[in-house]
LUMNU-8086 format. One record per residue (C-alpha): residue number from 1; residue in three letters; x, y, z. Coordinates in steps of 0.1 Angstrom, whole numbers, plus 5000, padded with zeros to 4 digits. Each point is the difference from the previous one (the first is absolute). Layout:
// residues N
<rec resi="NUM" resn="ALA" east="X" north="Y" up="Z"/>
...
END
This chain:
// residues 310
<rec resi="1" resn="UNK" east="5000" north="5000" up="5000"/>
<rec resi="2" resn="UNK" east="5015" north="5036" up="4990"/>
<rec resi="3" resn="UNK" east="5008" north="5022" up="5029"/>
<rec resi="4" resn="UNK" east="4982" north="5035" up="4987"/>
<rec resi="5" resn="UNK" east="5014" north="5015" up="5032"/>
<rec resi="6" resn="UNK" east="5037" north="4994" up="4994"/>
<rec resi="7" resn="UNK" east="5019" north="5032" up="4999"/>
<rec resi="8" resn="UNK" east="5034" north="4984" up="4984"/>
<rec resi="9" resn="UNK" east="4989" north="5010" up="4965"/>
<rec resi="10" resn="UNK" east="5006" north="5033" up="4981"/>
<rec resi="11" resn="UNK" east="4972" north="5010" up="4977"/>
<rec resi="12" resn="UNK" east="5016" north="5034" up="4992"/>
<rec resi="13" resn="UNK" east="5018" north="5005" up="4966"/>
<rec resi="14" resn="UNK" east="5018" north="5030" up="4982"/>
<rec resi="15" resn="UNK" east="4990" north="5010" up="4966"/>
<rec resi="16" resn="UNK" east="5022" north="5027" up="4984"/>
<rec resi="17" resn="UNK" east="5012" north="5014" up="5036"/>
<rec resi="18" resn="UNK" east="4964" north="5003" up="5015"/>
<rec resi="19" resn="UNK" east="4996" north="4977" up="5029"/>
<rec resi="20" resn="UNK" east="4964" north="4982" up="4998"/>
<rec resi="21" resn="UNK" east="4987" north="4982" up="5032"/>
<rec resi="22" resn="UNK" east="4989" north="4969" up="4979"/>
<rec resi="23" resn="UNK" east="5002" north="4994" up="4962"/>
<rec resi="24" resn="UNK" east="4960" north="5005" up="4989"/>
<rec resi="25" resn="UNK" east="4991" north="5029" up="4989"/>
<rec resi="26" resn="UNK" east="4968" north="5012" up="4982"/>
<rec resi="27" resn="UNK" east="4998" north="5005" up="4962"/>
<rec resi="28" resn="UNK" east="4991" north="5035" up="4985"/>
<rec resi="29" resn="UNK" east="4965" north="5000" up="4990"/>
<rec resi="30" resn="UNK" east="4987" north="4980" up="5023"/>
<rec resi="31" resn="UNK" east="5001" north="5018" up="5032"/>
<rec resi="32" resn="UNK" east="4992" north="5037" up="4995"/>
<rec resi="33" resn="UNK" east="5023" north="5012" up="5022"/>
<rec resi="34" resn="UNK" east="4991" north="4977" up="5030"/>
<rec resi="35" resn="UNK" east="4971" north="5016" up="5016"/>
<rec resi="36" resn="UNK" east="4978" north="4975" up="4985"/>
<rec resi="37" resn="UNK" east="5017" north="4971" up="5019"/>
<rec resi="38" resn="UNK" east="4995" north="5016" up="5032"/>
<rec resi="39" resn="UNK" east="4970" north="4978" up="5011"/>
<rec resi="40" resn="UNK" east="5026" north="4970" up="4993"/>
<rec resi="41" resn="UNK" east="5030" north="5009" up="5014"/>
<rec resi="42" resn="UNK" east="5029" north="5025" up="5004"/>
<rec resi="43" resn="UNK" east="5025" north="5008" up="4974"/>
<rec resi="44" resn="UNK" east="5024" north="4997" up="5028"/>
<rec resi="45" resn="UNK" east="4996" north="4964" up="5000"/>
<rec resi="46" resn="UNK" east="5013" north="4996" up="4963"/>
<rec resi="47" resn="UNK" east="5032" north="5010" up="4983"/>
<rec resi="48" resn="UNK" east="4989" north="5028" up="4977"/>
<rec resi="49" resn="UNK" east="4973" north="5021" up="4988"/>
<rec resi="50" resn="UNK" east="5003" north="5002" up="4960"/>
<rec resi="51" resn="UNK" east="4978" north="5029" up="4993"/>
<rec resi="52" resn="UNK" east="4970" north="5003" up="4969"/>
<rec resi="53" resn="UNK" east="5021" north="5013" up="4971"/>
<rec resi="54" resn="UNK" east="5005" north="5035" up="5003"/>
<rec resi="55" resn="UNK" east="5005" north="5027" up="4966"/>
<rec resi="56" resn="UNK" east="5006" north="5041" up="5001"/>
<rec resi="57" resn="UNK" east="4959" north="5005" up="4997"/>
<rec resi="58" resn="UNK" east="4971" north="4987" up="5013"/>
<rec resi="59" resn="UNK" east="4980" north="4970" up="4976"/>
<rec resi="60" resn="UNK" east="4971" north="4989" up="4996"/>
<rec resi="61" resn="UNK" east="5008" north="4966" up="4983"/>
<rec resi="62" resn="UNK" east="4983" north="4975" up="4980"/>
<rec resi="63" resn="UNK" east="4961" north="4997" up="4991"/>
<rec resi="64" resn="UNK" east="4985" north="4971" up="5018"/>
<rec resi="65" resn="UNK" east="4999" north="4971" up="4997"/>
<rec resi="66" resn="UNK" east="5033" north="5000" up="5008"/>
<rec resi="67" resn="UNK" east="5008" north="4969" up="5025"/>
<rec resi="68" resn="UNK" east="4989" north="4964" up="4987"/>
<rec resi="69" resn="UNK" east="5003" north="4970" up="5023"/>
<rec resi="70" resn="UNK" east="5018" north="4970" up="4979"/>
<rec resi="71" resn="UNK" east="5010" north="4964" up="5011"/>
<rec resi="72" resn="UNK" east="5025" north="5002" up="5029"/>
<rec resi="73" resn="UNK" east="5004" north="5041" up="4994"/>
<rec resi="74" resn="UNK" east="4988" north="5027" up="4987"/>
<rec resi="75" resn="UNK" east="5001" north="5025" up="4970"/>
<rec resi="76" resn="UNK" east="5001" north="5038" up="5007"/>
<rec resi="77" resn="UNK" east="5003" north="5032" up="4980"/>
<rec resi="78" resn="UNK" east="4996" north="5025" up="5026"/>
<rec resi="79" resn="UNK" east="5022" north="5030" up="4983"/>
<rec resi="80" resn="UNK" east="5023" north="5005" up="5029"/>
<rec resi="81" resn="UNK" east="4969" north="5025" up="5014"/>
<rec resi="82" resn="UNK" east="5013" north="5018" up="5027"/>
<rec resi="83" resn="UNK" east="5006" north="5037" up="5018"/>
<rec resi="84" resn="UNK" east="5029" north="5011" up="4990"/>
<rec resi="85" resn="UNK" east="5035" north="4998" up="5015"/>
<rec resi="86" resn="UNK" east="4995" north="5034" up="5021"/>
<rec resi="87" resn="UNK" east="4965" north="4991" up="5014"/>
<rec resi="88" resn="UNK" east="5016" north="4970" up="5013"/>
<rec resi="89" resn="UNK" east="5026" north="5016" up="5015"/>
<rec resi="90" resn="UNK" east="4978" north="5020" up="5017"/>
<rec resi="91" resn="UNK" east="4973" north="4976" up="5012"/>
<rec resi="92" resn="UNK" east="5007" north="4967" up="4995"/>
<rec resi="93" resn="UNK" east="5044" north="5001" up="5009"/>
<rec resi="94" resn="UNK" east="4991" north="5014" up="5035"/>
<rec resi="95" resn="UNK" east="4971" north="4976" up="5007"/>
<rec resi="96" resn="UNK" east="5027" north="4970" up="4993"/>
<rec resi="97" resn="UNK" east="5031" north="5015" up="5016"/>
<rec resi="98" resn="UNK" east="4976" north="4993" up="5033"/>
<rec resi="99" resn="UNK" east="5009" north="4962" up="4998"/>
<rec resi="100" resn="UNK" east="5037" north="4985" up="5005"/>
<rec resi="101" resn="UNK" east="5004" north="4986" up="4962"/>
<rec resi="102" resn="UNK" east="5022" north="5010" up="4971"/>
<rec resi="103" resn="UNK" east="4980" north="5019" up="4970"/>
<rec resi="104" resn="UNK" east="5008" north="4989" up="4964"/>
<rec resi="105" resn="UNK" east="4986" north="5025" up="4977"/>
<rec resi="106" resn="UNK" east="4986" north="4986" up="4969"/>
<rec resi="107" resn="UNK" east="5002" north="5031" up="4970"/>
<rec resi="108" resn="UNK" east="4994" north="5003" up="4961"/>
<rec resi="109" resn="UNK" east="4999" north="5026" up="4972"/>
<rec resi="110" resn="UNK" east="4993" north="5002" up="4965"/>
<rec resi="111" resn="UNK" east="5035" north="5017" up="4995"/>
<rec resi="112" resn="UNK" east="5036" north="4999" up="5015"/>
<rec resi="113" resn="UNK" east="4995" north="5034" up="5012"/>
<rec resi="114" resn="UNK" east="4969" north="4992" up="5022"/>
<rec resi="115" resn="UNK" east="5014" north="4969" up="5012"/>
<rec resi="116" resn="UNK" east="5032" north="5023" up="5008"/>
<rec resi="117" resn="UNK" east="4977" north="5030" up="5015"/>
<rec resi="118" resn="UNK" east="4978" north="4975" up="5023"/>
<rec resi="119" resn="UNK" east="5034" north="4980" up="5012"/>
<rec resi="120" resn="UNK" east="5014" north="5034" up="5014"/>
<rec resi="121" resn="UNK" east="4970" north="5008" up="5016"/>
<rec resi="122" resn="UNK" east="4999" north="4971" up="5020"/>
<rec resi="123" resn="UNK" east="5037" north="5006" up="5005"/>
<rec resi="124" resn="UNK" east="5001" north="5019" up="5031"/>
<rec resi="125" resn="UNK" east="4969" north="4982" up="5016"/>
<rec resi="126" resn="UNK" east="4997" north="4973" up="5019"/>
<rec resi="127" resn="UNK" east="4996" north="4969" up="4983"/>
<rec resi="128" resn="UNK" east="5028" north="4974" up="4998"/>
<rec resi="129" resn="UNK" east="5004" north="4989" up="4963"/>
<rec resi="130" resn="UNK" east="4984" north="5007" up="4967"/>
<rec resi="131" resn="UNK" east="4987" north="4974" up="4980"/>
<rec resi="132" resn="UNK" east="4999" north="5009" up="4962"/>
<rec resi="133" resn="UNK" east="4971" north="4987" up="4979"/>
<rec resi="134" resn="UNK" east="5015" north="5001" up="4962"/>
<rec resi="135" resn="UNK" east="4972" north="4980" up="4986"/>
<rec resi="136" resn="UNK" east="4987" north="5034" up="4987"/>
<rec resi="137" resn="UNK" east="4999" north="5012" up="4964"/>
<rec resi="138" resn="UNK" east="5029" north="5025" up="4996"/>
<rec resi="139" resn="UNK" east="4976" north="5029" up="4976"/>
<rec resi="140" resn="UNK" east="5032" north="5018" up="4989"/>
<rec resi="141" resn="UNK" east="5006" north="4965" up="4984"/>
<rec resi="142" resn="UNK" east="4968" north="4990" up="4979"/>
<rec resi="143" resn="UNK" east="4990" north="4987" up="5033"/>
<rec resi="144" resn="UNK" east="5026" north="4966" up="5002"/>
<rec resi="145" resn="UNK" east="4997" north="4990" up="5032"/>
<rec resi="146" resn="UNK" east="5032" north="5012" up="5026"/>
<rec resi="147" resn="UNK" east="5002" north="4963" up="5015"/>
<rec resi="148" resn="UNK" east="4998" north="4980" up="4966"/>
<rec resi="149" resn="UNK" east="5034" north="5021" up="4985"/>
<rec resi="150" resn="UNK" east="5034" north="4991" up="5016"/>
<rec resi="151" resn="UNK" east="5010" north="5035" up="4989"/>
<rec resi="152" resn="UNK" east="4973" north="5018" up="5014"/>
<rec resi="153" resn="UNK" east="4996" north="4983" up="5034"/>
<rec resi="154" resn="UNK" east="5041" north="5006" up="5001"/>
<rec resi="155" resn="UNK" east="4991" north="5040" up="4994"/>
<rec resi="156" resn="UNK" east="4975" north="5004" up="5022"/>
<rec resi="157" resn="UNK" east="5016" north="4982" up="5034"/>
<rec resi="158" resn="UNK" east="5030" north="5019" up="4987"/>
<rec resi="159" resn="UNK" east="4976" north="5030" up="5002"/>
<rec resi="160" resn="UNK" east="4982" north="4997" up="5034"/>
<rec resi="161" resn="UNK" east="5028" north="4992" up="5018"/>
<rec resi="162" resn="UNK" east="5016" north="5036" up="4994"/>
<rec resi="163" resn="UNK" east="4966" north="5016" up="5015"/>
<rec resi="164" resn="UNK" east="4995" north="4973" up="5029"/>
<rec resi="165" resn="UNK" east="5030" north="5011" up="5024"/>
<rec resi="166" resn="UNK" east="5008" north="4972" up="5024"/>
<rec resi="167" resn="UNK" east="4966" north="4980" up="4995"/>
<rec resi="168" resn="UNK" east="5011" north="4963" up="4987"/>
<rec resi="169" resn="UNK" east="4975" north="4996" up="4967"/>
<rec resi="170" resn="UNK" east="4992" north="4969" up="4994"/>
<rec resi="171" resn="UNK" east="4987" north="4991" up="4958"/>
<rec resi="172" resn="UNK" east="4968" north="4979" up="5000"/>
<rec resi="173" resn="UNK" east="5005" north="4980" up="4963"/>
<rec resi="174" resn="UNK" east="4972" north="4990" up="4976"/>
<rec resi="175" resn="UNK" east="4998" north="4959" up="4992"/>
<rec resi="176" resn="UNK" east="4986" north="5015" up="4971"/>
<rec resi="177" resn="UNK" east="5039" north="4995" up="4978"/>
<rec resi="178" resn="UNK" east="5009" north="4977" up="4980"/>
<rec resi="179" resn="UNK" east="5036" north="4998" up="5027"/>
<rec resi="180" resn="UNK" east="4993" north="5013" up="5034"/>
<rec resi="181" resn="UNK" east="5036" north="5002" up="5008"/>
<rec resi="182" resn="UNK" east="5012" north="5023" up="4969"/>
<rec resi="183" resn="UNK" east="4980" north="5024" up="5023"/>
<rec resi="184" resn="UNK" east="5007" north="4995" up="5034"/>
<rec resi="185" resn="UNK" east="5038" north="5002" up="4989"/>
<rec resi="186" resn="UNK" east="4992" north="5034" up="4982"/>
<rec resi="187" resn="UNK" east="4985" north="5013" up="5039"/>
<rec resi="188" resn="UNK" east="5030" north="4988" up="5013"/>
<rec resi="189" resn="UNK" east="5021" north="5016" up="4978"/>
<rec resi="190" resn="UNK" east="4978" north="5030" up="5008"/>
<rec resi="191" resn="UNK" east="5004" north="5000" up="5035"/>
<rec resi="192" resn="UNK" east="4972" north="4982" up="5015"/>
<rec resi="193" resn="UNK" east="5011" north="4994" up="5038"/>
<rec resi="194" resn="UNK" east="4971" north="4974" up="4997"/>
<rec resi="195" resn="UNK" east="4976" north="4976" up="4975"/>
<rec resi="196" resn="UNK" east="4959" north="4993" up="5007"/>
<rec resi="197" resn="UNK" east="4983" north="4968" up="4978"/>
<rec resi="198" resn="UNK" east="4982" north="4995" up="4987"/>
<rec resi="199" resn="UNK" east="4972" north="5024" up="4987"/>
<rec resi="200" resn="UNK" east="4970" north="4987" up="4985"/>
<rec resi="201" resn="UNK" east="4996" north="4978" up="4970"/>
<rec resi="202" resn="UNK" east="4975" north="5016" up="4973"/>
<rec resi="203" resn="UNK" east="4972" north="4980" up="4992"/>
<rec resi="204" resn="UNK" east="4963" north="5000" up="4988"/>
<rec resi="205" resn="UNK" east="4968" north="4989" up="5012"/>
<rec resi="206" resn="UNK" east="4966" north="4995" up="4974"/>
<rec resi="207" resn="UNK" east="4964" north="4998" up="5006"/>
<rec resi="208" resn="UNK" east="4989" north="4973" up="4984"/>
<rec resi="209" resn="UNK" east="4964" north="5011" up="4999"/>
<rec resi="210" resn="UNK" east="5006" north="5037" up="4993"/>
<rec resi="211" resn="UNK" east="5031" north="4991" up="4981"/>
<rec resi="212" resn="UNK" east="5017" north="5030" up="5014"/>
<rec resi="213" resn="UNK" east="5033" north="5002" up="5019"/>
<rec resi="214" resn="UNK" east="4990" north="5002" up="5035"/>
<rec resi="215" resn="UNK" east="5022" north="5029" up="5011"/>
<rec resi="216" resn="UNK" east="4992" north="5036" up="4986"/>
<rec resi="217" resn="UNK" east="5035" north="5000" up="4985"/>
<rec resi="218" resn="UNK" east="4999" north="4970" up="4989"/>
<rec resi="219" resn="UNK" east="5036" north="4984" up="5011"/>
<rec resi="220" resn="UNK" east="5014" north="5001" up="5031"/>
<rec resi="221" resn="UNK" east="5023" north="4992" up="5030"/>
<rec resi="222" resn="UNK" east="5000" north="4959" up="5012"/>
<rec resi="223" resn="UNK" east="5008" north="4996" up="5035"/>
<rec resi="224" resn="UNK" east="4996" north="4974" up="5024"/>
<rec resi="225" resn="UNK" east="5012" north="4965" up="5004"/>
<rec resi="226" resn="UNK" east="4997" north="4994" up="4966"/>
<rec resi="227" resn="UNK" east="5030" north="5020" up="4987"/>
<rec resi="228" resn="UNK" east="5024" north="4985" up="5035"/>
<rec resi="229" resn="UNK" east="5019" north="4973" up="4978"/>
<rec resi="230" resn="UNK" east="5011" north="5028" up="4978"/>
<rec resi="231" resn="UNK" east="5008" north="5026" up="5024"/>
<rec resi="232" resn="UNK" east="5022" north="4970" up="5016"/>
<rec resi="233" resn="UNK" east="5019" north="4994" up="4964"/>
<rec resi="234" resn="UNK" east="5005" north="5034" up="4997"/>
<rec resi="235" resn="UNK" east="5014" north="5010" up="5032"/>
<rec resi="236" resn="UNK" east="5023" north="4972" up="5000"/>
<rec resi="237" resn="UNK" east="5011" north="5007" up="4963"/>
<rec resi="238" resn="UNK" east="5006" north="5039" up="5011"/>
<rec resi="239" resn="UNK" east="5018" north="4988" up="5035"/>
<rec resi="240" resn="UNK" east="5026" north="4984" up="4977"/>
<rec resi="241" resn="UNK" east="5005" north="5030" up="4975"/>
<rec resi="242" resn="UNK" east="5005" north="5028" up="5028"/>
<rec resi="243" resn="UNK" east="5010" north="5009" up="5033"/>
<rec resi="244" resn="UNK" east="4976" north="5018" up="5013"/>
<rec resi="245" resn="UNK" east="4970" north="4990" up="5030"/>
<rec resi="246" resn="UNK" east="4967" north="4990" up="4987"/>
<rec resi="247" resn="UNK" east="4964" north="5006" up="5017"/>
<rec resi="248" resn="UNK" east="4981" north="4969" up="4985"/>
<rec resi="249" resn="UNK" east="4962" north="5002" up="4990"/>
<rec resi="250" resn="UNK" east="4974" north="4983" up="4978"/>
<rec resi="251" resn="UNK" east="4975" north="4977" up="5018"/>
<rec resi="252" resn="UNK" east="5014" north="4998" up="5032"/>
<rec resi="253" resn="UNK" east="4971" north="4987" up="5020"/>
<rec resi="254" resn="UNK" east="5017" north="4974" up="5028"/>
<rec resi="255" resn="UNK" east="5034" north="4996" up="5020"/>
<rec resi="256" resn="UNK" east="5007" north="4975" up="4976"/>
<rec resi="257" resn="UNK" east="4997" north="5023" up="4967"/>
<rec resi="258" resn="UNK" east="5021" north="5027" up="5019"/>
<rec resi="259" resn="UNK" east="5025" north="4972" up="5007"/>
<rec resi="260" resn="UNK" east="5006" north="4993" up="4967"/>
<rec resi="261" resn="UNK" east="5005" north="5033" up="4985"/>
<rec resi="262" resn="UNK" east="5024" north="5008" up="5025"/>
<rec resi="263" resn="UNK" east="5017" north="4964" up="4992"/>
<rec resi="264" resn="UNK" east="5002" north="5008" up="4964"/>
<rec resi="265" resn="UNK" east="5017" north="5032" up="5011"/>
<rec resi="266" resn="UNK" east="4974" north="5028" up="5018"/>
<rec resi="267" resn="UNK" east="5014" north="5022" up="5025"/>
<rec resi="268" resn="UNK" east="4966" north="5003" up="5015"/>
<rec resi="269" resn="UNK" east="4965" north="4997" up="4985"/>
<rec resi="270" resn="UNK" east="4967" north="5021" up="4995"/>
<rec resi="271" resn="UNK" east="4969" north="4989" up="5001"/>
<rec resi="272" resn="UNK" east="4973" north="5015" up="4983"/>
<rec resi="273" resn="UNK" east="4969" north="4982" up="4981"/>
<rec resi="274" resn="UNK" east="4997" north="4973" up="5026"/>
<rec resi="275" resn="UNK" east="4989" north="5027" up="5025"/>
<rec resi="276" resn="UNK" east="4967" north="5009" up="4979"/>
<rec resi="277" resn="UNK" east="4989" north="4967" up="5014"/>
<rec resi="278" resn="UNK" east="5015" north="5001" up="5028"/>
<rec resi="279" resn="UNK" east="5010" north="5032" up="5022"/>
<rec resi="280" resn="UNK" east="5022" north="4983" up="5022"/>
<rec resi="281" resn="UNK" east="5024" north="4982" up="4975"/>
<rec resi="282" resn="UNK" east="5032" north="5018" up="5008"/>
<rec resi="283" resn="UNK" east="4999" north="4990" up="5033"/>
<rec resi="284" resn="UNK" east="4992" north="4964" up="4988"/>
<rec resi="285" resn="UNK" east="5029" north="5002" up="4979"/>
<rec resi="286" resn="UNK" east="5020" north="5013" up="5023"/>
<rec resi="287" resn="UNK" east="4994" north="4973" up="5028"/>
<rec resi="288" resn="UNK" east="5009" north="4973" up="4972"/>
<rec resi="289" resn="UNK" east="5030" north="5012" up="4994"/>
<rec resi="290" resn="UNK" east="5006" north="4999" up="5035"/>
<rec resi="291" resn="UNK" east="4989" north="4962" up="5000"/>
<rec resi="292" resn="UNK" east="5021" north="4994" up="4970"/>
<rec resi="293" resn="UNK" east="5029" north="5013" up="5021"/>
<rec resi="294" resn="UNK" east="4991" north="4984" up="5031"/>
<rec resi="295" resn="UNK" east="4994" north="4960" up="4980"/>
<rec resi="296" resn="UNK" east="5035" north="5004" up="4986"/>
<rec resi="297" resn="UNK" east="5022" north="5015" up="5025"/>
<rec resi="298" resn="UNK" east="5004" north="5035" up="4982"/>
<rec resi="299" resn="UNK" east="5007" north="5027" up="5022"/>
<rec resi="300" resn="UNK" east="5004" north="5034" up="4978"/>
<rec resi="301" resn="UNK" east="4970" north="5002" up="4967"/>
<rec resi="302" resn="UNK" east="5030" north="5014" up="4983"/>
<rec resi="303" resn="UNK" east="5017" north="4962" up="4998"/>
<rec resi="304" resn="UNK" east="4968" north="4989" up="4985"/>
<rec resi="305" resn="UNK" east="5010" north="5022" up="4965"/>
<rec resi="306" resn="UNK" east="5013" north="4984" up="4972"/>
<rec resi="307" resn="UNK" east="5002" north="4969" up="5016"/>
<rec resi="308" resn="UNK" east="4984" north="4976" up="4973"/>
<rec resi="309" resn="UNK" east="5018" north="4965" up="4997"/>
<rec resi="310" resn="UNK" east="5001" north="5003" up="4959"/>
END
């Protein structure tokens, strides 16, 4: 029988110089920016809060429909609604900075100057990394997507690491590519202190009796533990191609899925879909990494990394 109460263990991990308490964190999108867990538990239980994407201006987003259940996940094409990088600061970064856990700020743009302008606004606050979403269509560039071009997800890391003075950025890379590892090699080259994957898989879903797509937009973003065995090749592939830390995500739901991100090479894991169903999934997650730890005689989550027999 596991011993939940032993104390010889060492959840906490450190991802690009920012010490987390326990490797799960929350994926961007999927939280808000963790008022809406409140009811559930404390962000102080987890290891970091990975806030809604934030851009220079307040958006509206997508037309609904725009979130479509699918077997073992879901399909979503929100459009990265939110308030706006300074109403956040204002409202939302104070609210958060109540709590005793790190603050990953998730940010976008349509150019390389707003992702630039938004990263040295959040600069001089408070949060604790930046986690750059370059699945965005660059619109100076016919509207390629930043995270699908080697050159341009080089550029733009490159970019927002002059405006985002000593906060660590960490690149969040599209599965989207035909070689996921051309591109994390181009953020590293950039200077990316850190590497989030995987974002979501596009994908469609049809009415068969309307015959029309189901979302508004038509495509959109699969999550959930359908996508996991991918996330899992791709982290490992991208472990082996660079040297930087990796925050693991696509359908982590259980200890065990966590487990085996950070065995194919994670530095810690987010979870994000899984909570829909299921409020209290990070701390689920957490406690069975703990187990994991605990059944094998693994006293810091950091030894866990990498540590596939292959």
């Amino acid at each position: 029988m596991v011993d939940k109460n032993n104390n010889n263990i060492d959840l906490s991990v450190e991802i690009a110089g920012v010490k987390l308490k326990n490797p799960v964190v929350t994926a961007s999108g999927t939280c808000g920016f963790g008022r809406e867990y409140l009811p559930f538990y404390s962000p102080e239980e987890i290891g970091a809060v990975t806030t809604k994407g934030l851009c220079l201006n307040p958006r509206d987003g997508n037309k609904p429909p725009r979130a479509a259940e699918t077997p073992s996940g879901m399909l979503n094409s929100i459009g990265l609604q939110n308030p706006g990088v300074k109403y956040f600061i204002e409202h939302e970064l104070p609210f958060i900075k109540r709590f005793d856990v790190k603050i990953i700020a998730n940010i976008f743009g349509s150019t390389v100057e707003e992702y630039c302008e938004v990263a040295e606004i959040l600069s001089d606050t408070g949060i604790d990394m930046l986690e750059l979403n370059i699945s965005c269509p660059n619109v100076k560039e016919g509207g390629i997507l930043f995270g699908t071009c080697p050159k341009m997800a080089g550029e733009i890391t490159e970019s927002v690491k002059r405006h985002s003075g000593k906060k660590p950025v960490s690149v969040k890379l599209s599965p989207n590519v035909t070689d996921i590892t051309e591109i994390a090699r181009a953020a590293e080259n950039g200077g990316a202190d850190c590497i989030s994957m995987i974002n979501t898989l596009i994908g469609m879903k049809i009415d068969i009796r309307t015959r029309k797509p189901v979302l508004h937009n038509n495509i959109g973003g699969l999550s959930g533990g359908a996508i996991r065995p991918v996330a899992v090749r791709m982290i490992w592939q991208v472990k082996k191609a660079v040297k930087l830390p990796v925050i693991g995500m696509g359908g982590v739901t259980t200890g065990d899925d966590a487990v085996e991100l950070l065995l194919a090479g994670a530095d810690a894991v987010a979870v994000g879909t899984a909570a829909f169903g299921d409020p209290t999934a990070v701390l689920k997650v957490r406690d069975g990494i703990r187990d994991y730890m605990l059944e094998n005689n693994i006293k810091s989550a950091g030894d866990i990394t990498g540590g596939a027999i292959l």
